[in-house]
N, C-alpha and C positions, 0 to 999 in steps of 0.2 A: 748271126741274127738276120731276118730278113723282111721283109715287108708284112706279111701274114702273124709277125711276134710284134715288131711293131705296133698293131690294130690291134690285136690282140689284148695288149699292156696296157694303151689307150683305151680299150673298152674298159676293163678292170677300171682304172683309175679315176672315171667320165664321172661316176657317179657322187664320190667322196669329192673331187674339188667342184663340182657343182653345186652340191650342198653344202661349200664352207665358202658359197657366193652369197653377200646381201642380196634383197632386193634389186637395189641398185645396180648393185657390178652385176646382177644376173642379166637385167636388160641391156646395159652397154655393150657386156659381150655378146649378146643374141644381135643387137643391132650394125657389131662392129665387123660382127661373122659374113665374110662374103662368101661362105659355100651355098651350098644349093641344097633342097629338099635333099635326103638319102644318104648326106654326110652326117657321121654317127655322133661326132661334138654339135652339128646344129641340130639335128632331130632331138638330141640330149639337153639341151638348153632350150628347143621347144616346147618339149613334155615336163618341162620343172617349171616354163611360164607357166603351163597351162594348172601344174598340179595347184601353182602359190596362189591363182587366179589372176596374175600381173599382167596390167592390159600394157600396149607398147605404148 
């Protein structure tokens, strides 16, 4: 395996345990995320604040 299956796996996956986030744990993790813009787990928990409408 290598880097490119790694990302890969994680994109598959981003979507199901982000939608089995409350609320809540949805904004801790968004808050607790230190990457930056164009990381695919922060951009993924950006786009699901923005779907629920959960302000920070």
């Amino acid at each position: 395996m290598n880097a490119d299956d790694d990302a890969e796996r994680l994109a598959l996956c981003l979507p199901e345990r982000i939608a089995a986030l409350s609320d809540e744990e949805l904004r801790q993790e968004y808050l607790s995320n230190t990457a930056e813009a164009g990381d695919p787990l922060q951009d993924a928990l950006a786009a699901e604040l923005e779907i629920r409408n959960i302000d920070l």
